[in-house]
RODO-2510 file (C-alpha; in nm, 4 decimals, decimal comma):
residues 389
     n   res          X          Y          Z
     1     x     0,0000     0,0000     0,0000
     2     x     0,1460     0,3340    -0,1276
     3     x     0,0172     0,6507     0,1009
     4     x     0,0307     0,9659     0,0084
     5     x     0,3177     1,2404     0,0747
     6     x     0,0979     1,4233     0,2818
     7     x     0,0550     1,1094     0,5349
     8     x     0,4402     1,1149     0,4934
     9     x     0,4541     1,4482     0,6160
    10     x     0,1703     1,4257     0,9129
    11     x     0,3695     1,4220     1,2633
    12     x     0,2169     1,2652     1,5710
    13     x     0,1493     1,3310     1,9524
    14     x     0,3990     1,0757     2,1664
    15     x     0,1775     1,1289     2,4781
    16     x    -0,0968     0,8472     2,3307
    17     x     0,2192     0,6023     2,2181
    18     x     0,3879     0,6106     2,5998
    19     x     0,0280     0,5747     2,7386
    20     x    -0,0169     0,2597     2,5221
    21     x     0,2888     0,1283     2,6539
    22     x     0,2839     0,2260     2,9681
    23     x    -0,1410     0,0517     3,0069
    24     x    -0,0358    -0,2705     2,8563
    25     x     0,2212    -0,2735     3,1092
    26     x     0,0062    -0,2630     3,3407
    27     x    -0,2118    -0,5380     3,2028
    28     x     0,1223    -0,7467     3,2215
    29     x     0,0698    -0,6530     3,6123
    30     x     0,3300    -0,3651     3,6329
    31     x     0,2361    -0,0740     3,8439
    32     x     0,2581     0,2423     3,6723
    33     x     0,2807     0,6394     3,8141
    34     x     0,1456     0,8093     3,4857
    35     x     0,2956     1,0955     3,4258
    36     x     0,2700     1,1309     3,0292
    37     x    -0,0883     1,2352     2,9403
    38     x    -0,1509     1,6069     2,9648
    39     x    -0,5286     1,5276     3,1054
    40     x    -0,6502     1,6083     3,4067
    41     x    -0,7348     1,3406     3,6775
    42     x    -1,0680     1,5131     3,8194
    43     x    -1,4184     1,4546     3,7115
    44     x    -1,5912     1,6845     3,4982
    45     x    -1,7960     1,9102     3,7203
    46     x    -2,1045     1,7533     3,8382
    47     x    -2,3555     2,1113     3,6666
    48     x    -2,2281     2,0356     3,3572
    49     x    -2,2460     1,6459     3,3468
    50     x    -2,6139     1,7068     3,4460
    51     x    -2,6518     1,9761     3,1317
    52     x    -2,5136     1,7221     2,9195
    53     x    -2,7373     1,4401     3,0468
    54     x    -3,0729     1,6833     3,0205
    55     x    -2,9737     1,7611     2,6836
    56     x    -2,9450     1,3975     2,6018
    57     x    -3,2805     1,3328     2,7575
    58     x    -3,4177     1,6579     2,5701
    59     x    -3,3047     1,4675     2,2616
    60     x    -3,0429     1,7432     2,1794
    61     x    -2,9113     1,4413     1,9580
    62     x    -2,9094     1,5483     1,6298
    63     x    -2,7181     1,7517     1,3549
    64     x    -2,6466     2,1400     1,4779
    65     x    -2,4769     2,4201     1,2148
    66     x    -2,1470     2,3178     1,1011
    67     x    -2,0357     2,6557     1,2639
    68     x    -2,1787     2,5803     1,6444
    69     x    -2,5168     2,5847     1,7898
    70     x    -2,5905     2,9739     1,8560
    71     x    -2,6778     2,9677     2,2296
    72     x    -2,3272     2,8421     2,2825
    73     x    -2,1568     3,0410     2,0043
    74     x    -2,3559     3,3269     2,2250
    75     x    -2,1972     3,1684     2,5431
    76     x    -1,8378     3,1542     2,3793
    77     x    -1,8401     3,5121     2,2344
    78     x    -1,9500     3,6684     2,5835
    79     x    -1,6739     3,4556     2,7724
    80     x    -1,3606     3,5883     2,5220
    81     x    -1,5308     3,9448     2,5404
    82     x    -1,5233     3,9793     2,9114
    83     x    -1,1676     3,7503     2,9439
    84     x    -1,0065     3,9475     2,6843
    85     x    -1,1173     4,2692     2,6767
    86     x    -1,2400     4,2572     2,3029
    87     x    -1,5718     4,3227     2,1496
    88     x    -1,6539     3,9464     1,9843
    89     x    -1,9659     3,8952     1,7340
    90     x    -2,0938     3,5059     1,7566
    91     x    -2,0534     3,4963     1,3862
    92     x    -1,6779     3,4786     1,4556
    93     x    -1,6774     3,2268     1,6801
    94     x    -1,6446     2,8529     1,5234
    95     x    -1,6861     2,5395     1,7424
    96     x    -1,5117     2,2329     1,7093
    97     x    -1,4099     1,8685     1,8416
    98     x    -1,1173     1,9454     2,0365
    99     x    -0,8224     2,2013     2,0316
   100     x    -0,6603     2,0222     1,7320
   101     x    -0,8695     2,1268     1,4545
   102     x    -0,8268     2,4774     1,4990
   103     x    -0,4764     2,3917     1,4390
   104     x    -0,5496     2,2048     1,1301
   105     x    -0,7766     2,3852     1,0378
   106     x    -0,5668     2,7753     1,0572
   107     x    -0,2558     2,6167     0,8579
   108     x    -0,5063     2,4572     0,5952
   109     x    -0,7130     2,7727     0,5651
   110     x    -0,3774     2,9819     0,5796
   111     x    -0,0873     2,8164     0,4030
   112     x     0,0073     2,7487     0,0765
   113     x     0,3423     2,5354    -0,0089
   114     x     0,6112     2,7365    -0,0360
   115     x     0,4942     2,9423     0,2913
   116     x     0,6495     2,9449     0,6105
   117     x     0,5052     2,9400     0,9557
   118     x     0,7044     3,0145     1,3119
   119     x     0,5941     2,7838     1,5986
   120     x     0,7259     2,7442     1,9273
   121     x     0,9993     2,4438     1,9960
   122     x     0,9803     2,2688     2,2204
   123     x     0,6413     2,2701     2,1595
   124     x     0,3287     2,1148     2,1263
   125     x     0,3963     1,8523     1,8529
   126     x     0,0897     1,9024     1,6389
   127     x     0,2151     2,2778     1,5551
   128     x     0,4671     2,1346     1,3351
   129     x     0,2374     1,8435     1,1800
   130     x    -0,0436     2,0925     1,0637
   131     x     0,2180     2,2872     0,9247
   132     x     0,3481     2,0203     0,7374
   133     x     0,0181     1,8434     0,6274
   134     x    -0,0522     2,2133     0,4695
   135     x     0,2694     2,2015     0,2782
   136     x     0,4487     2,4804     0,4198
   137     x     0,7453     2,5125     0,6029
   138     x     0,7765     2,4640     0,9356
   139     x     1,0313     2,7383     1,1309
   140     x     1,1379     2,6766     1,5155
   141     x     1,1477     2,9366     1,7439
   142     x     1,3533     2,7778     2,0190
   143     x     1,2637     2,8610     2,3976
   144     x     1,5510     2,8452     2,6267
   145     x     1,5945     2,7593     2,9545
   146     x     1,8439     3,0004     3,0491
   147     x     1,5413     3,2465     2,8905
   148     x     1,2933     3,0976     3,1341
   149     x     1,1654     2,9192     2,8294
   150     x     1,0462     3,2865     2,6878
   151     x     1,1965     3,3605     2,3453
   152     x     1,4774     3,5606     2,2166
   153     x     1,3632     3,8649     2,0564
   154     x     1,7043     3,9145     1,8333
   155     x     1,6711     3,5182     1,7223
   156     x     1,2768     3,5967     1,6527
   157     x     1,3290     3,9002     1,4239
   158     x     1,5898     3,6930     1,2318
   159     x     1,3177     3,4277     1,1650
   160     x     1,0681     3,6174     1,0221
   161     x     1,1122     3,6513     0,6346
   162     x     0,8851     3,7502     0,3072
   163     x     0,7312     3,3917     0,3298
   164     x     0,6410     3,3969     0,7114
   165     x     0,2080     3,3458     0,6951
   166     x     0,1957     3,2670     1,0086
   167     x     0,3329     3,2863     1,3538
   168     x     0,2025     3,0419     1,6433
   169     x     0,2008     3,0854     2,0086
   170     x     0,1137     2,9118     2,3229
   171     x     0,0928     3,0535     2,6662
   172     x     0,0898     2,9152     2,8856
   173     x     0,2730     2,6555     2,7204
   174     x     0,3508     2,3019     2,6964
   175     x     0,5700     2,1524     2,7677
   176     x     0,7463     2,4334     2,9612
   177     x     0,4834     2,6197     3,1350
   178     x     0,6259     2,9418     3,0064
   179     x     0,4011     3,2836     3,0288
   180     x     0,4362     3,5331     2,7468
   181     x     0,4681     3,8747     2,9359
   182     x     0,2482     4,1711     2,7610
   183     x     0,6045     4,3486     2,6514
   184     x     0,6106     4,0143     2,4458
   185     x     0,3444     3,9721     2,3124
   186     x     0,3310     4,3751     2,1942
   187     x     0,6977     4,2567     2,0437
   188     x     0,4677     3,9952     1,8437
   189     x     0,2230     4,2088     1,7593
   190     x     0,4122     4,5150     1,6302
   191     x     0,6281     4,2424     1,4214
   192     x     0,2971     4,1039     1,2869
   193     x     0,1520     4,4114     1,1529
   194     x     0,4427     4,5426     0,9889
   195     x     0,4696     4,1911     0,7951
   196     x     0,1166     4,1202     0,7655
   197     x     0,1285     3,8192     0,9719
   198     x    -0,1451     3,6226     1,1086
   199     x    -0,1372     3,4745     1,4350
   200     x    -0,2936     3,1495     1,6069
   201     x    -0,2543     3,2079     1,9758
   202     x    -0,3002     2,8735     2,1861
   203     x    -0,4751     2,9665     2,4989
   204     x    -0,6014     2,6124     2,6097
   205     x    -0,4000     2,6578     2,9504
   206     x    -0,5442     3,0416     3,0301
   207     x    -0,6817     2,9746     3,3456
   208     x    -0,4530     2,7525     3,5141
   209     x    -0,1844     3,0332     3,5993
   210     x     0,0045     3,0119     3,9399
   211     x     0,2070     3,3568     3,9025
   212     x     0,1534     3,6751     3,7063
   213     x    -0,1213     3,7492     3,4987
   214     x    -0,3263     3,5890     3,1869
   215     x    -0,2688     3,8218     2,8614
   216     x    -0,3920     3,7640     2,5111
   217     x    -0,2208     3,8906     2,1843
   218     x    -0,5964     3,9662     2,0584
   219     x    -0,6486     4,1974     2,3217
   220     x    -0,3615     4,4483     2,2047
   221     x    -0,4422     4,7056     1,9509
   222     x    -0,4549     4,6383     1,5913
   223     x    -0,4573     4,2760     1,6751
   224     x    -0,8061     4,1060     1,7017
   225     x    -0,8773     4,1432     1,3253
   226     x    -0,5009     3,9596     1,2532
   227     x    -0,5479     3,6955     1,5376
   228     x    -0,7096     3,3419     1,5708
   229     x    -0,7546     3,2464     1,9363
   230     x    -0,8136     2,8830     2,0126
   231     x    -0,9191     2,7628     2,3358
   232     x    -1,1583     2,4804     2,4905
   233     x    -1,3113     2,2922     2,7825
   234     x    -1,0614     2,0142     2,7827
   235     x    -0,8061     2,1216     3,0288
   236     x    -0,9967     2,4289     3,2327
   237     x    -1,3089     2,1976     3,2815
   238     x    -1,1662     1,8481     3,2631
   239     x    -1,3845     1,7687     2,9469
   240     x    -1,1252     1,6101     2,7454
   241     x    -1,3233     1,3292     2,6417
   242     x    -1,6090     1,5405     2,5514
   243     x    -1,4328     1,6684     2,2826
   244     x    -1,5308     2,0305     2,2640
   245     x    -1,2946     2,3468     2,1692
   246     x    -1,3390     2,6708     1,9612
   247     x    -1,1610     2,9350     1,7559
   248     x    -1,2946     3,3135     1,7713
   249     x    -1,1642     3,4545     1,4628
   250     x    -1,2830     3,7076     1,1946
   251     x    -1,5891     3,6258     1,0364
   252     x    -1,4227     3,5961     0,6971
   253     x    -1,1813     3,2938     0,8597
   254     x    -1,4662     3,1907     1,0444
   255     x    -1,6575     3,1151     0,7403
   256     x    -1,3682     2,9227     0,5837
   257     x    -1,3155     2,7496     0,8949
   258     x    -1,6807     2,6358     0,8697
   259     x    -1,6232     2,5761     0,5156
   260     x    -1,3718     2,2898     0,6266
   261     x    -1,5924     2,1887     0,9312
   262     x    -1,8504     2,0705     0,6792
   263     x    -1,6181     1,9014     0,5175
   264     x    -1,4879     1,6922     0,8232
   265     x    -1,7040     1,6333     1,1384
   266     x    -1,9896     1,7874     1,0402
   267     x    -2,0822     1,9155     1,3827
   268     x    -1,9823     1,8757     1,7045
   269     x    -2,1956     1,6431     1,8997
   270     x    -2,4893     1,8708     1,9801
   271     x    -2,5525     1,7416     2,3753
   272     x    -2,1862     1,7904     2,4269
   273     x    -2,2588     2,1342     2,3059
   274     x    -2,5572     2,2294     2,5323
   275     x    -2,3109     2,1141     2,8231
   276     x    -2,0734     2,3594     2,6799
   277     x    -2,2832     2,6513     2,7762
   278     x    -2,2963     2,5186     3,0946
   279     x    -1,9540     2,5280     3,1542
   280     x    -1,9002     2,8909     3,0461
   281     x    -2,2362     3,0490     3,1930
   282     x    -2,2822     2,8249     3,5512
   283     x    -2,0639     2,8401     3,8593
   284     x    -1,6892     2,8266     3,8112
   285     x    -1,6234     2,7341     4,1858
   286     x    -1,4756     2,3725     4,0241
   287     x    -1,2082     2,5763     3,8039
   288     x    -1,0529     2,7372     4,1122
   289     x    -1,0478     2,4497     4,3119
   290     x    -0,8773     2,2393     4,0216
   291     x    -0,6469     2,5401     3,9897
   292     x    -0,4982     2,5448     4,3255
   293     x    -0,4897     2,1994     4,3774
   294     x    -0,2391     2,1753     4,0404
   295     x    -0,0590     2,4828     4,2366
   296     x    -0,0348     2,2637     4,5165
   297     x     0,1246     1,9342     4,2903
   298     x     0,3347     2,1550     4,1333
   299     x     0,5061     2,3025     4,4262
   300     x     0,5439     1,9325     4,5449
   301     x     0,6840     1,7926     4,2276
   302     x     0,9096     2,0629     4,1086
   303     x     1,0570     2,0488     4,4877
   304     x     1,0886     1,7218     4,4388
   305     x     1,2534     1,7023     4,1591
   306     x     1,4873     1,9182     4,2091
   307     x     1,6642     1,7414     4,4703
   308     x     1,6991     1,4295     4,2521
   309     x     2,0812     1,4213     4,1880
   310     x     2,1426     1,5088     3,7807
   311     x     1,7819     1,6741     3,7614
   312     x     1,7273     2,0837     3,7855
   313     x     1,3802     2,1899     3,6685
   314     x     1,2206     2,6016     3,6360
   315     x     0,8831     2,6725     3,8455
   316     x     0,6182     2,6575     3,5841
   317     x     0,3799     2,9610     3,5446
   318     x     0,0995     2,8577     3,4470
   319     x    -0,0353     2,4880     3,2647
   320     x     0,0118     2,1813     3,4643
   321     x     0,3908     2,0297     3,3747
   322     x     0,7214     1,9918     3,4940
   323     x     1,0200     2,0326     3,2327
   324     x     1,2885     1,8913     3,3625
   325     x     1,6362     1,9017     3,2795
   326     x     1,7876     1,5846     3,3056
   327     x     2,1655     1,6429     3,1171
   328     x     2,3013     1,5756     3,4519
   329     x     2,2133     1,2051     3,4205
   330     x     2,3845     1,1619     3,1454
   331     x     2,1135     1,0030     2,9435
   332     x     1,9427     1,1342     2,6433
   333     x     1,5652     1,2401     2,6764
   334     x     1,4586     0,9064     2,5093
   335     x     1,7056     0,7231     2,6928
   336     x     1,6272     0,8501     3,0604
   337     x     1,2621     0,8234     2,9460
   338     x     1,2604     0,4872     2,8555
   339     x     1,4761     0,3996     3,1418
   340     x     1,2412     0,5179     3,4312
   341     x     0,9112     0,3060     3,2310
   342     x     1,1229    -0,0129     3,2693
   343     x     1,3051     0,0207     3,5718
   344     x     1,0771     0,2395     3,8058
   345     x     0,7504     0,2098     3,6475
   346     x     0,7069     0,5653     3,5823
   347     x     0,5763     0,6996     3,2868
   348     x     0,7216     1,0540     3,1233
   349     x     0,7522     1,1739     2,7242
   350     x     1,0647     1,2707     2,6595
   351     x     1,1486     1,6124     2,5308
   352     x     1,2410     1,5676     2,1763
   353     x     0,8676     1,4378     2,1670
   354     x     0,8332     1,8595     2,1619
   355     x     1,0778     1,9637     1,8959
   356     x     1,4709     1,9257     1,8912
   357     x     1,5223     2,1846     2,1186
   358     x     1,3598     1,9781     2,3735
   359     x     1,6447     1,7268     2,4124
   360     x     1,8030     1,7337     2,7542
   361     x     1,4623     1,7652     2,9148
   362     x     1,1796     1,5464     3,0113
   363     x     0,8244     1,6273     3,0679
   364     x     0,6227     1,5559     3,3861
   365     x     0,2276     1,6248     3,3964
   366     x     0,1188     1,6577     3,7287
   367     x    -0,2655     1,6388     3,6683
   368     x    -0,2617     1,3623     3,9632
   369     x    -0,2879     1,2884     4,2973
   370     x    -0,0064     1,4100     4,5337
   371     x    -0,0157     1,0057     4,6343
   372     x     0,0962     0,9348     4,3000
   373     x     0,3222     1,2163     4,2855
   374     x     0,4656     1,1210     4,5855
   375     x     0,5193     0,7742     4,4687
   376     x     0,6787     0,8324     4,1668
   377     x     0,9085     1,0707     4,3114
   378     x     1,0300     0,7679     4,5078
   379     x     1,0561     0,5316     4,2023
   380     x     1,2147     0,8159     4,0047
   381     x     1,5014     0,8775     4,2811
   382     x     1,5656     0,5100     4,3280
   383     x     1,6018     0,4751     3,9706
   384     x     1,8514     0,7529     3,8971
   385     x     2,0781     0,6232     4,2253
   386     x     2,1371     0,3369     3,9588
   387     x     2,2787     0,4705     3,7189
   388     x     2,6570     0,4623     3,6567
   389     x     2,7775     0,8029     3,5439
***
């Protein structure tokens, strides 16, 4: 069977391969300390599992507009609006399955071969894919430790050339947990106006911050009409297996992305929608609590870590991971990755699964317990004592 080059070109997210692994160890009888999925461990909050289940029962089970139902379209446009600061019409707001197909869907809409699109490395892996699926060229925009994991604005202006479309950006970010400061995002934006640059701005992880503040590219002048935000339910409501994310664009991307919407999923499930206004319009008492319990892991696991002999790892802003640097071991990312599955029983992604300025570095999620983290602290210590430098 002969696929075509544009399979050979699609990427892939390493998170779902380790998990494989690491569950079919465990159906072997290992114990495992997951640490590799980017999901959080609590339920989805009880108001909107009941909206969801009314809905159901209200037989909100059949097709909706490509584009979104309205009443959460409404919902979506009025949450952006008073998080942003920016005056958003429901016409530009697109719903969709998941944070991945505004992804797919900007570089598709966006790109043509030949083009070139700036993405942060290490970074989240589908970034690079899209771009590659739509032909174009991907262009890394390494973030450095020594930088906090923020870019270098000298390195960034050298990037940016007559075939830059498109510049991504996630903060907070993953792997790193990195926060874009406003001076940074202005050094974006005044960069993207005088090139004519659009910009997809990842803000999945905008309400799990620990220090500082929350600030969107959109919000700064001259920038709404040039900016596609993408955000969700996954990570702030732990609804990632409902599937449900948006982009709030212009209307004239909006109607392309709806363009490519019919052409795909059709709709996003229409209960799963109804429980979507739920989320943004009832109490958000669950969010907080979710939020300072991950403030509470990370403390505990970035402690931790740290006094692991051959490991040094940042305090994350915002998101829920640790980035560790692990040169000390002296072990590659795969290598010390693969080494504390089989010896400890501990389950991490290495940092090259990010980009290839992720090597030296391994990522920890701590959306779990602080019994788990706890544990695999343990397994990850006795593991490292092993090996022979």
């Amino acid at each position: 069977m002969k696929f075509s080059k544009l399979m050979q070109r699609a990427g892939t997210e390493t998170a779902f391969a380790v998990l494989a692994k690491a569950r079919e160890m465990e159906r072997q009888g290992r114990s495992i300390v997951h640490f590799e999925i980017g999901e959080p461990d609590f339920n989805t909050p009880e108001n909107i599992k009941q909206a969801g289940i009314k809905a159901i029962q209200d037989n909100f089970t059949h097709y909706s507009p490509a584009q979104g139902i309205l009443e959460l379209r409404e919902a979506v446009a009025e949450y952006i609006g008073k998080t942003r600061n920016i005056p958003v019409d429901p016409a530009e707001v697109v719903i969709t399955p998941g944070g991945k197909d505004v992804i797919l869907f900007t570089t598709t809409a966006l790109l043509d071969e030949g083009d070139e699109a700036i993405y942060p490395n290490p970074g989240y892996p589908i970034y690079e894919s899209a771009i590659k699926i739509a032909g174009a060229t991907p262009v890394p925009m390494p973030l450095l430790e020594e930088n906090d994991f923020a870019f270098d604005r000298e390195q960034f202006k050298k990037l940016i050339t007559p075939k830059t479309k498109l510049i991504i950006i996630n903060s907070p970010g993953n792997p790193t947990g990195g926060i874009l400061s406003k001076d940074d995002l202005q050094f974006i934006a005044d960069i993207a106006i005088k090139n004519d640059i659009m910009i997809l701005s990842d803000e999945i992880y905008s309400r799990i911050i620990y220090e500082g503040e929350f600030n969107s590219i959109a919000s700064l002048p001259g920038m709404k009409e040039r900016t596609i935000i993408l955000d969700g339910f996954s990570k702030t409501y732990a609804m990632t297996g409902w599937r449900l994310g948006y982009a709030v664009t212009t209307k004239e991307i909006a109607r392309q992305f709806t363009k490519l919407a019919t052409n795909s999923f059709s709709c996003v499930t229409t209960f799963v929608q109804i429980a979507g206004v739920e989320a943004l319009r009832g109490p958000q008492d669950d969010v907080e609590m979710m939020r300072k319990r991950y403030e509470e892991r990370r403390n505990l696991i970035i402690n931790g870590l740290n006094e692991i002999p051959g490991f040094s790892v940042k305090m994350p802003k915002g998101a829920f991971y640790a980035f560790a640097n692990i040169k000390g071991t002296g072990m590659s990312s795969k290598e010390i990755s693969d080494y504390l599955l089989e010896e400890a029983g501990v389950a991490t992604l290495p940092g090259t699964s990010f980009g290839k300025y992720g090597e030296g570095f391994i990522r920890f999620s701590y959306a779990t317990s602080l019994e788990n983290i706890k544990e695999g602290l343990k397994r990850v210590e006795e593991a490292v004592s092993k090996i022979k430098k």
